[in-house]
C-alpha positions in Angstrom: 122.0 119.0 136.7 119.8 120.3 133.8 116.7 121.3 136.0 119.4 123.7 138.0 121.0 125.2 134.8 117.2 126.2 134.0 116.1 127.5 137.5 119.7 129.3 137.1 118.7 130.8 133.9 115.5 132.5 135.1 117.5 133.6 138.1 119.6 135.7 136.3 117.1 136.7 133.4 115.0 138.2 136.9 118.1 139.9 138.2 118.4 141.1 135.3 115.0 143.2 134.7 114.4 140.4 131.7 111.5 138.5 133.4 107.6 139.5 133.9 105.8 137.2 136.7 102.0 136.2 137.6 99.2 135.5 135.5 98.2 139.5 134.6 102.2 140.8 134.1 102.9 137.5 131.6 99.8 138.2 130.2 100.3 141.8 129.2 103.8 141.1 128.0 102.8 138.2 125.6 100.1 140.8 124.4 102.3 143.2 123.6 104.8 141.3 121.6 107.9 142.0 124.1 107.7 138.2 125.6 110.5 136.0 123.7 109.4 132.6 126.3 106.9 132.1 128.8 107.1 129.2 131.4 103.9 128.0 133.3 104.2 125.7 136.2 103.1 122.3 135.7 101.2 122.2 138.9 98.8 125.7 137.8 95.2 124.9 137.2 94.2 123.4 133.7 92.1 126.4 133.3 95.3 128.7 133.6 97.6 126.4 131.4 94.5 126.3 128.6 94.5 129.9 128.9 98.6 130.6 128.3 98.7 127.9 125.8 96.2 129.6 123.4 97.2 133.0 123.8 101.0 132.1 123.3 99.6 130.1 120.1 97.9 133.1 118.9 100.8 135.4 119.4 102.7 132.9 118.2 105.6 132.3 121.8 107.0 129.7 123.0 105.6 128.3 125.9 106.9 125.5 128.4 105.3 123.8 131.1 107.9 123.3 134.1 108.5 122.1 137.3 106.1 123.9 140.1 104.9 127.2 141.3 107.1 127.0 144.2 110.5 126.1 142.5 109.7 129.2 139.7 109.0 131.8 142.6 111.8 130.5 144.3 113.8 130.6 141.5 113.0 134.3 140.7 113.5 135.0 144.6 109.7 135.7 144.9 106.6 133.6 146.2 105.1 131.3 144.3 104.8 132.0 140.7 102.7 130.2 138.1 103.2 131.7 135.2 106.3 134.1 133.9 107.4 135.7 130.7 110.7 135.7 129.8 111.6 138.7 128.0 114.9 138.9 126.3 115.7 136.8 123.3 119.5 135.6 124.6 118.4 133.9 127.1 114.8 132.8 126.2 117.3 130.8 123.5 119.3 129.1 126.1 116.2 128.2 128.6 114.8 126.4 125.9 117.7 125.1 124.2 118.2 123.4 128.3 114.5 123.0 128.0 114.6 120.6 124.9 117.6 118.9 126.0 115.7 118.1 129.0 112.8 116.5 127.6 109.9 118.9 128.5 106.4 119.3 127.6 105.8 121.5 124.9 102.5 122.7 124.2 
């Protein structure tokens, strides 16, 4: 039940203009301080996760490892995704708050 309620939540945070997806876009939104969460799926390279993990570190966001690329995309109604930003506050609470209940890795 609490893996849909997530999926949901990035569903709606995409439809509504509140998400940035793929590895440049998260990128450029963690960089620029608007990113409030970003999710990278657990099945992206260990070079990619590495990379997210120490820039979210540095710029001090949240980050979540979750699921795979093909349940994000799907999730956001796109292709695959392995990385996305999640860029209001409101509901980068709530995803993690469902996050933490869920037991996730953390980085």
């Amino acid at each position: 039940m609490k893996p849909d309620k997530i999926l949901s939540l990035v569903g709606l945070a995409t439809r509504a203009g509140k998400t940035a997806s793929g590895e440049f876009c998260t990128e450029k939104e963690v960089k620029t301080g608007r990113a409030a969460l970003v999710i990278v799926a657990g099945d992206a390279s260990e070079n990619t996760k590495k990379k997210f993990r120490d820039m979210c570190e540095f710029y001090e966001v949240p980050i979540y490892f979750y699921k795979d690329k093909d349940t994000l995309g799907h999730a956001m109604g796109k292709e695959f995704r392995a990385s996305l930003a999640i860029l209001d506050e409101g509901f980068a609470k709530e995803i993690m708050k469902q996050m933490k209940t869920e037991d996730n890795t953390v980085a």
